[in-house]
Legacy VTK file of the C-alpha trace (Angstrom):
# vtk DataFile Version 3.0
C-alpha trace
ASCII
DATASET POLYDATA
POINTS 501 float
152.797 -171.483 218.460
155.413 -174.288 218.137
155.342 -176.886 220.927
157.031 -179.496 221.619
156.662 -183.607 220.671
155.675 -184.319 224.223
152.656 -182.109 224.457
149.320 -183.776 225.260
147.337 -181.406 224.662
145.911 -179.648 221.410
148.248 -177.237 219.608
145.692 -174.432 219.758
146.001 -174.231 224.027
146.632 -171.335 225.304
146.385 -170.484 229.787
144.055 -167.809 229.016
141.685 -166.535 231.275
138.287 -167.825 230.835
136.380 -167.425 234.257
136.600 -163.261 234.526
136.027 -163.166 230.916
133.260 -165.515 230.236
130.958 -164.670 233.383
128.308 -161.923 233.167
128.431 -159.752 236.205
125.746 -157.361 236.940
124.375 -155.478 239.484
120.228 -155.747 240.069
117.428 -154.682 241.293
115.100 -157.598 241.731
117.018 -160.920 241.143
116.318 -163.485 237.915
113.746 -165.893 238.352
116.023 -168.663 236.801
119.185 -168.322 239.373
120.335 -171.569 240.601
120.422 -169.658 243.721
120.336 -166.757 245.626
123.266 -165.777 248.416
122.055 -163.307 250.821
124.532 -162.226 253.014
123.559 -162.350 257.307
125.127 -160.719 259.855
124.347 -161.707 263.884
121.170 -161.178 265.396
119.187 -160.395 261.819
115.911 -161.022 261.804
115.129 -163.473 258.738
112.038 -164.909 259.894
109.970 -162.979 256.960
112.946 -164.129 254.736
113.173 -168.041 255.198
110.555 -168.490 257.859
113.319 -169.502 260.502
114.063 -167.337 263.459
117.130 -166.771 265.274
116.847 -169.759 267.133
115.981 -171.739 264.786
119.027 -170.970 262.545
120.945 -171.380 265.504
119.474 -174.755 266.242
120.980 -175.392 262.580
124.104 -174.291 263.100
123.862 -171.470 261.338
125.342 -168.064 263.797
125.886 -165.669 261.330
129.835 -166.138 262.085
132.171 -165.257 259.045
132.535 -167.996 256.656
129.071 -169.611 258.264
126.469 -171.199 255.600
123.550 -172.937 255.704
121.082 -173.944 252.631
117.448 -173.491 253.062
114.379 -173.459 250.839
112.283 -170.315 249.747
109.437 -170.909 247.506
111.076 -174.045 246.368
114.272 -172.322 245.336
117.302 -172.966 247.289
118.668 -169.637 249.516
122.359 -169.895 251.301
122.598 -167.873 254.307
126.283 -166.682 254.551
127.576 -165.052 257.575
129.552 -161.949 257.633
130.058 -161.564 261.528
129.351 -158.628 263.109
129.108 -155.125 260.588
131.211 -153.153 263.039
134.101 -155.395 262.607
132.732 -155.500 258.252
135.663 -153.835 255.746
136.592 -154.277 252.041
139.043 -157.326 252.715
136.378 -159.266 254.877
133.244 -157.962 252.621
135.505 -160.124 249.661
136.147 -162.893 251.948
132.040 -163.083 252.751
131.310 -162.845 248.681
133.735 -165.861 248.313
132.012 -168.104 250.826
128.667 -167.273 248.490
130.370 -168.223 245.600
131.574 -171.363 247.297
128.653 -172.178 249.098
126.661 -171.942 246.140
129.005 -173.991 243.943
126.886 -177.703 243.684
123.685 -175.615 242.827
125.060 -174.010 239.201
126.417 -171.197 237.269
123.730 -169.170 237.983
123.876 -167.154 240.794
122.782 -163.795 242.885
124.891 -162.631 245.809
121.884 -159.813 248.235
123.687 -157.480 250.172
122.194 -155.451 252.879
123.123 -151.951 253.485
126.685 -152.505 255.515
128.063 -148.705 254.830
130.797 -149.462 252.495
131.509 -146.849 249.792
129.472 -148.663 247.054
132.294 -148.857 244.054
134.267 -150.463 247.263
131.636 -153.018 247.477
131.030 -153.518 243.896
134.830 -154.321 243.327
135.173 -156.315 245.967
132.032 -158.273 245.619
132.945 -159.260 242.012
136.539 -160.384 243.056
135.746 -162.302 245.511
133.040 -164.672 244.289
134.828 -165.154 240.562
138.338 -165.545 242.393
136.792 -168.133 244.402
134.609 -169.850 241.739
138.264 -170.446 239.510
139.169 -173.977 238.902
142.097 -174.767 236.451
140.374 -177.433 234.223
141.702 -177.464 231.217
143.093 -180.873 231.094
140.748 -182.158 232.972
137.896 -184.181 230.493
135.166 -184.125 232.081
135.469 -181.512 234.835
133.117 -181.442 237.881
133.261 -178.186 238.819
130.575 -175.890 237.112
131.855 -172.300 236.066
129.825 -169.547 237.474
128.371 -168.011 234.332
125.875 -164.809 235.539
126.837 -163.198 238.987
123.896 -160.745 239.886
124.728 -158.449 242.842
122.268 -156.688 244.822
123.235 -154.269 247.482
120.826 -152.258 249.379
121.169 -148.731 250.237
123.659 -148.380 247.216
124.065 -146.478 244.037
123.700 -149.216 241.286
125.885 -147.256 238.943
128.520 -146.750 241.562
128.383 -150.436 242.201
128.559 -151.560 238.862
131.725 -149.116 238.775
133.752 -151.562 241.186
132.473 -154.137 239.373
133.870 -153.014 236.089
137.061 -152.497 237.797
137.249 -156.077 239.251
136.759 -157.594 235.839
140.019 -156.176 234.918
141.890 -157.181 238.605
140.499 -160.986 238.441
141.464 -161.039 234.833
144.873 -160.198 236.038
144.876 -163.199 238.865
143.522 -165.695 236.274
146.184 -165.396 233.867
149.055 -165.732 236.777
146.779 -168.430 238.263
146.279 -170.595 234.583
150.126 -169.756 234.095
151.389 -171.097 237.197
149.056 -173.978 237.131
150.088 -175.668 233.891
151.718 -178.659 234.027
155.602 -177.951 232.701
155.341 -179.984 230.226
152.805 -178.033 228.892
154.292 -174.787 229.056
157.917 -174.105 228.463
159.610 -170.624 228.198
159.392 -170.472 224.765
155.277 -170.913 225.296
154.995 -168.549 227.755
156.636 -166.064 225.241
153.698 -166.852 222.651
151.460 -166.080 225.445
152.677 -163.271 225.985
152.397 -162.096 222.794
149.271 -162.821 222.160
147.881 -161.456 225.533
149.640 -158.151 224.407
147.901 -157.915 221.434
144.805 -158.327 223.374
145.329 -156.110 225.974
147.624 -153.513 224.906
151.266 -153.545 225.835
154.436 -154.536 223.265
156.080 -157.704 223.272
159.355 -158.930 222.278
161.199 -162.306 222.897
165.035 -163.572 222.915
165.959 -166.867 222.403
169.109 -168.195 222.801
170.701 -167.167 220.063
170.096 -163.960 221.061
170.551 -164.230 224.916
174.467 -165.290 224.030
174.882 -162.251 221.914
173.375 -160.168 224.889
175.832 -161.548 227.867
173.077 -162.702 229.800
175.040 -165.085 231.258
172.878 -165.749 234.726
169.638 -166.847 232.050
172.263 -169.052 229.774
173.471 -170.740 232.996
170.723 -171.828 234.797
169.614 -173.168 231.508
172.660 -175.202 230.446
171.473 -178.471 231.377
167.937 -178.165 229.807
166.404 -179.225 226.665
164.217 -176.508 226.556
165.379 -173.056 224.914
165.343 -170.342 227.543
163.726 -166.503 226.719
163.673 -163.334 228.263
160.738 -161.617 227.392
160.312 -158.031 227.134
156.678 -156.233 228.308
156.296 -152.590 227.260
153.063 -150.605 227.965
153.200 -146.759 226.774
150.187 -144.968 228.002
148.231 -142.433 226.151
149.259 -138.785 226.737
150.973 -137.355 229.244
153.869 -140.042 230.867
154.297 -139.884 234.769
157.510 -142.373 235.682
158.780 -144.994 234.127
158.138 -148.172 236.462
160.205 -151.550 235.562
158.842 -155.198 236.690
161.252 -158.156 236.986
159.627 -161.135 237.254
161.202 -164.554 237.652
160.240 -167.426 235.620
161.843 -170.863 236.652
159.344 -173.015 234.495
160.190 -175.683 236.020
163.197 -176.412 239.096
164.419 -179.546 239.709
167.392 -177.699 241.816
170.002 -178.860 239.274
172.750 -180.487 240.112
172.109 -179.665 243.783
168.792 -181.765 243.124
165.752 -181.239 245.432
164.168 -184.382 247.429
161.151 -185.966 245.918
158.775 -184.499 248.291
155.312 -182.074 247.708
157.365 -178.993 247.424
158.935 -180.958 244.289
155.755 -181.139 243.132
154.865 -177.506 243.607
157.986 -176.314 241.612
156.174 -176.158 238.291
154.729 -172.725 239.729
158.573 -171.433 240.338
157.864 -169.146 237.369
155.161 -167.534 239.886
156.618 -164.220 239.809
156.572 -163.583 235.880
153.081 -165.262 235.855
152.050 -161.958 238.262
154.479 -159.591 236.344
152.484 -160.849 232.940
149.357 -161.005 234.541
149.354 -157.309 235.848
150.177 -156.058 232.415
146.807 -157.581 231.098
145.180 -154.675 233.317
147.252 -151.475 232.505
145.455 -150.009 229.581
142.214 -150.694 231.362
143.039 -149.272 234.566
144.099 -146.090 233.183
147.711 -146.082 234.163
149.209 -143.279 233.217
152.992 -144.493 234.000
155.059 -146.205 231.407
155.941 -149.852 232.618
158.567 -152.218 230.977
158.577 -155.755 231.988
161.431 -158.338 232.137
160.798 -162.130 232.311
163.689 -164.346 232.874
162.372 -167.705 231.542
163.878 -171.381 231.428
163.928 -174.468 233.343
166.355 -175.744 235.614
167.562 -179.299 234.946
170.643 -181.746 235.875
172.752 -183.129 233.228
175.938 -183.772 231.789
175.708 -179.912 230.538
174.382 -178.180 233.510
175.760 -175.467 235.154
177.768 -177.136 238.683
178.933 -175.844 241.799
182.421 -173.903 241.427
181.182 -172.072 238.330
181.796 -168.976 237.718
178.663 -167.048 235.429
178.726 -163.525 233.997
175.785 -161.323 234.426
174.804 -158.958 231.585
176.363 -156.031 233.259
179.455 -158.156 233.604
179.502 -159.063 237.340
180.430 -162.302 238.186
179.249 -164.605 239.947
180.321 -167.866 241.899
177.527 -170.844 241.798
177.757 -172.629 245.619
174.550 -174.208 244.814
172.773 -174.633 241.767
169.011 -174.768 243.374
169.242 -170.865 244.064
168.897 -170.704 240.476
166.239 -168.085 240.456
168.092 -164.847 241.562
170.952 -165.674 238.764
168.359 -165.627 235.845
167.192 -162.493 237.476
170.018 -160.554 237.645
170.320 -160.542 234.103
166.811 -158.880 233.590
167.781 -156.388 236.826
170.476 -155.745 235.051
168.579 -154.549 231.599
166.111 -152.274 234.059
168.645 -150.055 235.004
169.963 -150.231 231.060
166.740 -148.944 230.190
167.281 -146.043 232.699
163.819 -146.793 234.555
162.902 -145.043 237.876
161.864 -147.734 239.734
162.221 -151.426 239.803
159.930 -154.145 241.640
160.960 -157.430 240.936
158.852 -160.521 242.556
159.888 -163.974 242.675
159.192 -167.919 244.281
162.176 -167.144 246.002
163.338 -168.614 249.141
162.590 -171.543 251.691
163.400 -168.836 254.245
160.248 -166.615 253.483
157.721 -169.347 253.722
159.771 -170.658 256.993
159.440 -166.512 258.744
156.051 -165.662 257.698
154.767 -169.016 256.295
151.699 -169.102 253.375
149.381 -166.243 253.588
151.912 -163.365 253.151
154.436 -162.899 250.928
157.897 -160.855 252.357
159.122 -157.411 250.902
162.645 -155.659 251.324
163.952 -152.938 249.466
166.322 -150.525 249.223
164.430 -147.703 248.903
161.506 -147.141 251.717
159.542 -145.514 249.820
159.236 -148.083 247.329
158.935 -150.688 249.900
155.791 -148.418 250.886
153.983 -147.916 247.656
154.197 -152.146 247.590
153.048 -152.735 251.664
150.374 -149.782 250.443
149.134 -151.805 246.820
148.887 -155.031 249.318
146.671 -153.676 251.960
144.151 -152.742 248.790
144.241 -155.281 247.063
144.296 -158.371 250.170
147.843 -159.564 248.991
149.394 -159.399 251.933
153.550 -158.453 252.734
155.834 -158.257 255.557
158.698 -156.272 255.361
162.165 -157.760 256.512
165.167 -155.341 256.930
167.679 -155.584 254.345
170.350 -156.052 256.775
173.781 -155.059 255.123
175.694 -157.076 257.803
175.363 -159.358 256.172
176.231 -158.692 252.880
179.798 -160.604 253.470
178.332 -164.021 253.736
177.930 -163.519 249.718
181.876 -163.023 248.900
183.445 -164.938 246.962
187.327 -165.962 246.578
187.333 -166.161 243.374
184.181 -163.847 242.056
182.772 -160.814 242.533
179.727 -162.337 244.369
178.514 -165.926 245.663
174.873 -166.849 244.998
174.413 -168.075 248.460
174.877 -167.069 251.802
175.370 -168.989 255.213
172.753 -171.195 257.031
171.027 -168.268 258.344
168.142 -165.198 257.240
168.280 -166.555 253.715
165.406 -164.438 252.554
167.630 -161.485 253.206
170.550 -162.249 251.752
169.197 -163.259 248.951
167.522 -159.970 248.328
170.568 -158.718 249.050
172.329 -160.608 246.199
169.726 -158.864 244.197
170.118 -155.336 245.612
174.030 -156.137 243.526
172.326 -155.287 240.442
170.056 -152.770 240.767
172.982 -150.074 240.830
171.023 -147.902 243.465
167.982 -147.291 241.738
164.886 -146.989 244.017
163.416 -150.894 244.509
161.766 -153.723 246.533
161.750 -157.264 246.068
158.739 -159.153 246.493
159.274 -163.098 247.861
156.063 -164.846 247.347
157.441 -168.300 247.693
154.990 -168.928 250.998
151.883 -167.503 249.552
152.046 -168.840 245.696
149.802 -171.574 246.258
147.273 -173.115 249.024
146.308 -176.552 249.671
142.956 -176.290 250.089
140.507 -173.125 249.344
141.056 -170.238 251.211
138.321 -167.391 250.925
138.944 -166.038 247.409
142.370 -168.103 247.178
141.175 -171.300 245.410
143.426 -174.268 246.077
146.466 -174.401 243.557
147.907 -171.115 242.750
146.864 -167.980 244.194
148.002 -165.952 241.178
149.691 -163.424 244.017
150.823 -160.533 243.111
149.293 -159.901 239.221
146.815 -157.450 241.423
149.299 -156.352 243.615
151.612 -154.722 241.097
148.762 -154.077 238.934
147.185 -151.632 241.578
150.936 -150.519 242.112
151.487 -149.350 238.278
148.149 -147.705 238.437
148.973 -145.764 241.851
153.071 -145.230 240.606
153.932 -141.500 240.237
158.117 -140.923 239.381
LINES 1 502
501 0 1 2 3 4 5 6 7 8 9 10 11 12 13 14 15 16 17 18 19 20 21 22 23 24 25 26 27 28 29 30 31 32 33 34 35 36 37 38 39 40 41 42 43 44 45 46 47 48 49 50 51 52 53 54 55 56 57 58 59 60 61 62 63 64 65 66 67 68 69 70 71 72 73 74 75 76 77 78 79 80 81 82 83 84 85 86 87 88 89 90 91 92 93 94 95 96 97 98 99 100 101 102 103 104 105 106 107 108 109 110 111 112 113 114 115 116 117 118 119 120 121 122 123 124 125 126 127 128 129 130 131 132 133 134 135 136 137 138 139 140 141 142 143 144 145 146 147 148 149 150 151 152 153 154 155 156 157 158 159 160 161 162 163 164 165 166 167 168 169 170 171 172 173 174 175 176 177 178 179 180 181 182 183 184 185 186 187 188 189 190 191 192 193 194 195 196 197 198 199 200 201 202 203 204 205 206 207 208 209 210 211 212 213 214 215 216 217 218 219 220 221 222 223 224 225 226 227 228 229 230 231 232 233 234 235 236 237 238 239 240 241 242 243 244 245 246 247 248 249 250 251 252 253 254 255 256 257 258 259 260 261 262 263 264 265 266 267 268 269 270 271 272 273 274 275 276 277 278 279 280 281 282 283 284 285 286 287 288 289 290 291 292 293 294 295 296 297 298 299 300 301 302 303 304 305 306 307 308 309 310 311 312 313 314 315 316 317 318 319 320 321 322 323 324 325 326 327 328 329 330 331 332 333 334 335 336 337 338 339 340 341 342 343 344 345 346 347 348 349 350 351 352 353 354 355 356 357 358 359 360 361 362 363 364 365 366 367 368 369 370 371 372 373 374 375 376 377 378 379 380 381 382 383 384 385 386 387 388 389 390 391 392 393 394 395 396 397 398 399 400 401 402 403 404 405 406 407 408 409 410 411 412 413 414 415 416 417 418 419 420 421 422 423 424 425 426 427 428 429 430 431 432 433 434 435 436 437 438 439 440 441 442 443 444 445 446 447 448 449 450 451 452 453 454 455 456 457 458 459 460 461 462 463 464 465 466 467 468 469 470 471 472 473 474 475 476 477 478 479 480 481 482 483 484 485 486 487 488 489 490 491 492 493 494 495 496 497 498 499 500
């Protein structure tokens, strides 16, 4: 693909996914003799003294309690064992069972690539476990390293899983299905990780295309030739004062035989948001805002798993790519943009960018006459402010849609809150001169900015994902690894797979 003169890096990069795909996963009966080492999982008041030679009180007087998230490395015929702690089975399900799987991963990370993760028999369905086993000790293993020289971490290259009391092919079942779910997360995680320099909308539309090919879905791009021609006037705005082209990329997946809804994803994908003319502070959220394009990383990512997860719903896909930039030719506050479906709309700051390059791809959903539409974006301050970094905030206009989404969360450990779209107050978005402002007053800006949104739907069933709290972490988080999360690519990926019309 063409890049541009200020890329450092070869020609031939690509985000890709390289951790699901290049580590061999399989389920066991008696581990390798060559593992770096061995996880087994502990829960309180299990007797490992014919295990490690250490007693309860032993391990305690090590620190060790069996506590979720507790480790400790010991020796077992000179090969290094890490006792991870699950807490109490009672209180064990699928979400904490992937949590305990990514403190092995993590807690095995200095010894190697190599490693085996022993389960004992905990009384979770055994695909469950499988699944949930495999996502959480590759999700937590990821590192974004690709510009990195010499990079210190070492990728996990064989995961063997042993799980007592368990059907091995059932097992290997969930794990077969997590290859295709952390695939998902990897490519909105490498996405939303790359520098901006490094990956402007037109790259992320050769990504695209080349992950479609791979995975099976259609692509097709418009530049900004084409984007004029169009009316997409809320894309060709927020891009007026960059350098960069802007494109709107199109995802289609058909499935194979029989057709059961027609789902559409809007995604949005700021590649980069300086705020524009209403310029952001120089402060670590700045720094955060190459990831703004969040929501089409997870809306690209989740098509790399339809084919494989058997949906059976057609799904289109709408990415509303460019940067946001000040200069002498970007879009200021006063002006007055056209969406595609020729609404207007009056800019009263130019840092609430993201909604006005989606309502152009809204718009083309309900063009393309689909039954449903999720749309997920790095939306507002006001979400990460009400429910802060670990879950994302959902409102809809349609409960059952809102639903299916809180439903695809709970199974998947993406987590949502729903806030009320609250119509009252719809009237802080009216413009004098406009049909519609692009900001509201000082107050529940996470609503009324989904209610700008709910404008161009034209009453067609959908929810609106904000994920602007729970894009990224600081520091590693159970399966999150530090950087982008890559939330939502499972998410709607589960979604699609579960979506009935």
């Amino acid at each position: 693909m063409t890049r541009s003169p200020n890329k450092l890096i070869p020609a031939d990069f690509t985000p890709v996914p390289a951790l699901g795909a290049s580590c061999d996963v399989v389920v066991i009966d008696a581990f390798a003799s060559d593992l770096d080492a061995v996880a087994l999982l502990v829960a309180p008041g299990t007797d490992l003294t014919g295990v490690v030679g250490l007693g309860e009180e032993a391990l305690a007087a090590a620190g060790f309690d069996a506590s979720p998230g507790s480790s400790l490395v010991v020796a077992r015929d000179g090969h290094p064992v890490v006792l991870v702690g699950i807490g109490a089975v009672a209180d064990l399900d699928a979400d904490k069972l992937r949590d305990a799987a990514a403190s092995a991963a993590r807690a095995t990370a200095k010894k190697g690539g190599r490693i085996g993760i022993d389960v004992p028999d905990l009384g979770i369905d055994a695909t469950t476990a499988g699944q949930v086993l495999a996502e959480g000790a590759l999700l937590a293993r990821y590192r974004y390293s690709v510009l990195k020289a010499e990079p210190k971490e070492v990728a996990l290259d064989l995961l063997q899983l042993r799980v007592a009391g368990a059907d091995a092919a059932a097992v290997a079942a969930g794990v077969a299905v997590a290859e295709i779910t952390v695939r998902a997360a990897v490519v909105a995680r490498d996405l939303a990780n790359t520098p901006p320099g490094h990956l402007t909308a037109t790259d992320i539309a050769g990504v695209a295309a080349e992950l479609g090919a791979e995975y099976g879905f259609e692509v097709e791009s418009f530049d900004l030739a084409q984007l004029i021609e169009m009316g997409c006037g809320g894309i060709l705005g927020v891009n007026a004062g960059s350098a960069e082209e802007p494109r709107l990329v199109v995802l289609t997946y058909t499935p194979d035989g029989d057709v059961t809804g027609h789902l559409g994803l809007v995604g949005k994908g700021i590649m980069y948001d300086s705020g524009g003319i209403s310029l952001k502070p120089s402060d670590p959220m700045h720094l955060l805002m190459k990831m703004d394009m969040g929501g089409a990383a997870a809306v690209l990512g989740a098509f790399t798993a339809l084919r494989d997860l058997g949906t059976t719903a057609a799904v289109s896909g709408w990415l509303t790519c460019t940067d946001n930039m000040p200069s002498g030719s970007a879009y200021k506050l006063g002006d007055v943009l056209t969406c595609r479906n020729g609404k207007t709309v009056e800019i009263k700051n130019t840092d609430a960018e993201g909604r006005i390059a989606m309502m152009d791809g809204l718009a083309l959903a309900v063009e393309a006459g689909v039954d449903a539409i999720i749309d997920i974006a790095t939306l507002t301050g006001a979400a990460l402010m009400a429910l802060g970094k670990s879950r994302a905030a959902v409102l809809g206009n349609d409960q059952g849609m809102v639903d299916q989404v809180t439903a695809a969360a709970a199974a998947t450990d993406e987590p949502v809150w729903q806030l009320p779209l609250e119509r009252k107050y719809r009237k802080q978005l009216d413009s004098d001169v406009a049909d519609i402002s692009n900001l509201g007053g000082p107050h529940a800006g996470a609503t009324t900015a989904a209610l700008f949104l709910d404008e161009f739907v034209a009453g067609t069933p959908w929810a609106h994902i904000d994920i602007a709290g729970t894009m990224s972490t600081d520091a590693d988080d159970a399966w999150r690894s530090a950087g982008a999360t890559g939330f939502g690519a499972r998410l709607l990926a589960r979604l699609a797979a579960d979506y009935r019309s």
